[in-house]
C-alpha positions as CSV (number, residue, x, y, z in Angstrom):
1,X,128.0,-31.6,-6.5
2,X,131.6,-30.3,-7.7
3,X,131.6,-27.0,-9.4
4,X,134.3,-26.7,-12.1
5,X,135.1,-23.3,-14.3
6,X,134.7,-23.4,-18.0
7,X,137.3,-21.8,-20.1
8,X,135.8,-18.3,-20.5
9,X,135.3,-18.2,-16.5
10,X,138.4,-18.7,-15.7
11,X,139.5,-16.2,-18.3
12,X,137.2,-13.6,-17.4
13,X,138.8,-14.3,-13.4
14,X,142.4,-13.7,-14.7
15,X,141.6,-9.9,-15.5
16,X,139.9,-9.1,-12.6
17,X,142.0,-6.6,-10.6
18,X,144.7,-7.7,-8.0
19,X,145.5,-5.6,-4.8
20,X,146.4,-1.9,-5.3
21,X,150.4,-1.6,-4.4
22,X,149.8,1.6,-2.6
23,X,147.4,0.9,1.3
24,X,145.5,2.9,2.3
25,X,145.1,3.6,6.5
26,X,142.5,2.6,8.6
27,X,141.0,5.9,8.9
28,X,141.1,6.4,4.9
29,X,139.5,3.2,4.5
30,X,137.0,4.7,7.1
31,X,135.8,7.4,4.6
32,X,135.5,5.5,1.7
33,X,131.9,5.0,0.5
34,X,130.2,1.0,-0.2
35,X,131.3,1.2,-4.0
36,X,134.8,2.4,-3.0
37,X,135.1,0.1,-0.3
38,X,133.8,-3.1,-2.4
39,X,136.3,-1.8,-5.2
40,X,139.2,-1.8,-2.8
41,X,138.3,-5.1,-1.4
42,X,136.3,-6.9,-3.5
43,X,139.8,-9.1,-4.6
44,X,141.1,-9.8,-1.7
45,X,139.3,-12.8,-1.0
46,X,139.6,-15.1,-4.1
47,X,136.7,-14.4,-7.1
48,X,134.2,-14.0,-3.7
49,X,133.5,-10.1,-4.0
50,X,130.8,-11.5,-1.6
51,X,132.6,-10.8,1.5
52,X,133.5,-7.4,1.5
53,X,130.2,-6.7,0.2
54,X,128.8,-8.5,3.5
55,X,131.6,-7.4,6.1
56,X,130.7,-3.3,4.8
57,X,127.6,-3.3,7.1
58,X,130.1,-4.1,10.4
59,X,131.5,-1.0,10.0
60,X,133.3,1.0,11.6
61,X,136.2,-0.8,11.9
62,X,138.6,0.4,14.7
63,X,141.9,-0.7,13.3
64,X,143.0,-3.4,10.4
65,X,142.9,-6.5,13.0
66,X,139.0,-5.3,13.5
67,X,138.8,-5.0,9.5
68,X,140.3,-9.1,9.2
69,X,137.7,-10.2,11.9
70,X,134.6,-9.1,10.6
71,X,135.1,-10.2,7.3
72,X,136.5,-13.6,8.7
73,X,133.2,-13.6,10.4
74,X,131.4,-13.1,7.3
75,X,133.2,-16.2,5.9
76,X,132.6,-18.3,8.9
77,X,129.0,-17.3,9.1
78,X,127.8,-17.6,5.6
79,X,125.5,-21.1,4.8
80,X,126.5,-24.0,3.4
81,X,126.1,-23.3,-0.2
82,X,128.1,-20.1,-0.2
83,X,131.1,-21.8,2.3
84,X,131.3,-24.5,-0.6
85,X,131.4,-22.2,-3.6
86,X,133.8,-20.4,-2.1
87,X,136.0,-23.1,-1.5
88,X,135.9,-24.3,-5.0
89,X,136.6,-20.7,-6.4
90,X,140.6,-21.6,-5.2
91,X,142.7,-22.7,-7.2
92,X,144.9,-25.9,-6.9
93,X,148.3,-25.7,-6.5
94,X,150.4,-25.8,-9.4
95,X,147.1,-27.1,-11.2
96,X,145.3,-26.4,-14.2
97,X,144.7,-22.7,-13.7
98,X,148.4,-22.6,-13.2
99,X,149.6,-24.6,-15.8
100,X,147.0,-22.4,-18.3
101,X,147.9,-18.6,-16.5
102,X,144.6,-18.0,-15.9
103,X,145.1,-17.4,-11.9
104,X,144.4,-14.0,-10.1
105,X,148.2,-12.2,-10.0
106,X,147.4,-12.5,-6.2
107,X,147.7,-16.3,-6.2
108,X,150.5,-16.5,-8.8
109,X,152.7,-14.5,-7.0
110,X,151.6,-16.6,-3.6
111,X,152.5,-20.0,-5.6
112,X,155.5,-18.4,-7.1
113,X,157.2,-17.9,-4.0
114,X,157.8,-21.5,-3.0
115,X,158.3,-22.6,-6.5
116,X,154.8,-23.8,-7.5
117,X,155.4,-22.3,-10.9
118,X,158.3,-24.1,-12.1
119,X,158.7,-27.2,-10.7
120,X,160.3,-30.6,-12.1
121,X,158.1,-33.4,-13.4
122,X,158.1,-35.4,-10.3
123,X,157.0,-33.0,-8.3
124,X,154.2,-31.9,-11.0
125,X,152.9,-35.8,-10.6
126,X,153.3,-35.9,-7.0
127,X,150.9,-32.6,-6.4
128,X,148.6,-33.3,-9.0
129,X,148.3,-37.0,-7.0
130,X,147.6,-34.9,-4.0
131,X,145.4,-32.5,-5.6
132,X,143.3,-35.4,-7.1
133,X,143.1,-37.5,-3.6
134,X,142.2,-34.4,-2.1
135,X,139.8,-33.3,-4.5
136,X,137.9,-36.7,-4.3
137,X,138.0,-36.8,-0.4
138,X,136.3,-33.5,0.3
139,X,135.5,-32.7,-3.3
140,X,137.1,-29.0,-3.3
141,X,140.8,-27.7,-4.2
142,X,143.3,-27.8,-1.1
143,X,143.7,-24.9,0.0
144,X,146.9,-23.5,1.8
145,X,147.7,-19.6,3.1
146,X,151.0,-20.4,1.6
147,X,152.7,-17.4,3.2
148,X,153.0,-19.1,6.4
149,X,155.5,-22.0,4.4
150,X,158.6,-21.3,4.6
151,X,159.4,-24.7,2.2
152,X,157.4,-26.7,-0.1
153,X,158.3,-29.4,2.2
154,X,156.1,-27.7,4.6
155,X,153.2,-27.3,2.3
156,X,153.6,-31.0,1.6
157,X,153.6,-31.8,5.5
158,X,150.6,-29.9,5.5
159,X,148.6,-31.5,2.3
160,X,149.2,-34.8,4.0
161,X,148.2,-34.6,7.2
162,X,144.7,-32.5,6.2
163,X,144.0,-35.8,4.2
164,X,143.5,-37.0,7.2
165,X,140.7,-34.9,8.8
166,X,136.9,-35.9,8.8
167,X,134.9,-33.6,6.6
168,X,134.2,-31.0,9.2
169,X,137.0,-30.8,10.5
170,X,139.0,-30.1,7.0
171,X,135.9,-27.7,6.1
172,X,136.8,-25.2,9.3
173,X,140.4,-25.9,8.5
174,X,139.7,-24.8,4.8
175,X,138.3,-21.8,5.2
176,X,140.8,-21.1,8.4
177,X,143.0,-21.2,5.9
178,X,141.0,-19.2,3.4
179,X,140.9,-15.9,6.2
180,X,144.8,-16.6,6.7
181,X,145.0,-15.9,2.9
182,X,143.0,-13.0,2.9
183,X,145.1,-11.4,5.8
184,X,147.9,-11.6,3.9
185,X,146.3,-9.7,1.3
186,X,144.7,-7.2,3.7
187,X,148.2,-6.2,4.7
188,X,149.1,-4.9,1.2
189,X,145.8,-3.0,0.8
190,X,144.9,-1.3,4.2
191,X,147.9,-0.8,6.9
192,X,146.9,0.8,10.4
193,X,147.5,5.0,10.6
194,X,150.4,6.1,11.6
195,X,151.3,6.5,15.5
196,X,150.3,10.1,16.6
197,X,153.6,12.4,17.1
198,X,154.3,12.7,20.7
199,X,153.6,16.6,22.1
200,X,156.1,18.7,22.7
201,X,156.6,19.3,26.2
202,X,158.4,22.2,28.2
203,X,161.3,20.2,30.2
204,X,161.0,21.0,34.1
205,X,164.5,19.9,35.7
206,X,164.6,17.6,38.4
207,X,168.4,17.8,38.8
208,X,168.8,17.4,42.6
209,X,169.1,20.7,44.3
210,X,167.5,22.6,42.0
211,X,165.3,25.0,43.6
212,X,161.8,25.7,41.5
């Protein structure tokens, strides 16, 4: 079965909050309690507050790398149902949701880098051909961590040769894809402390012939 969004949903999406500007460290991250934590990264996986809610029992997390795995883990580990509603919570690129404004700021600005937001009229048709073999092949959205494109060629390349894959294989590419996406966004909420200053130490010469 294919979920779609009415109207209201997707509304209601658009003015949940995007990722704070200012990170937080590891350690501050460390000391927030479950309602601060889910606050601070309830968004960063899209409209799926689910995660962080799940990966907040793995803690403590040692550093940011140890933050990404566990909640990737959540993602990989959660049932079938919840793997495919998360899926179809993404949206398309340069789709509807785009077209209307109704994304998160999160994925705007992630499709507004390579141009997904203003593109010519062949281009439109040629995605939304894309979008709509995709969506009837594996019936979810594509779904690319577009910040590792440096072209829309590349995304292109990409959309392509996924059309390809058998359904499992473009289900663990999809949500690959989903955690490379959500690493991106981790970055701009929680960065690793700062490296420890180095002791002062008394310097002892070792200048030959120096006698101690």
């Amino acid at each position: 079965m294919r979920w779609t969004a009415t109207q209201s949903e997707l509304k209601l999406r658009s003015k949940m909050p995007s990722t704070p500007t200012t990170p937080l460290t590891i350690s501050e991250l460390r000391s927030l309690d479950e309602a601060a934590f889910n606050a601070l990264l309830g968004s960063v996986v899209e409209h799926s507050p689910w995660v962080a809610e799940r990966a907040w029992s793995l803690r403590p997390f040692a550093s940011q790398a140890a933050l990404f795995d566990a909640m990737a883990r959540v993602i990989h580990g959660a049932d079938d149902a919840r793997q495919r509603a998360l899926l179809c919570a993404h949206p398309e690129l340069a789709g509807q949701e785009a077209q209307a404004g109704t994304m998160t700021t999160d994925s705007q600005n992630e499709q507004a880098r390579l141009g997904l937001l203003s593109l010519d009229a062949a281009t439109v048709q040629r995605i939304a051909a894309l979008n709509q073999r995709y969506r009837e092949r594996f019936g979810y959205p594509f779904i690319a961590a577009l910040r590792l494109h440096d072209t829309l060629a590349s995304v292109f390349e990409a959309f392509e040769a996924r059309l390809t894959h058998d359904d499992a294989t473009e289900r663990h590419t999809a949500l690959q894809q989903i955690c490379e996406v959500m690493r991106g966004r981790l970055t701009r909420v929680v960065q690793p402390d700062a490296p420890a200053p180095l002791s002062s130490r008394p310097t002892v010469s070792t200048l030959a012939g120096t006698q101690p």
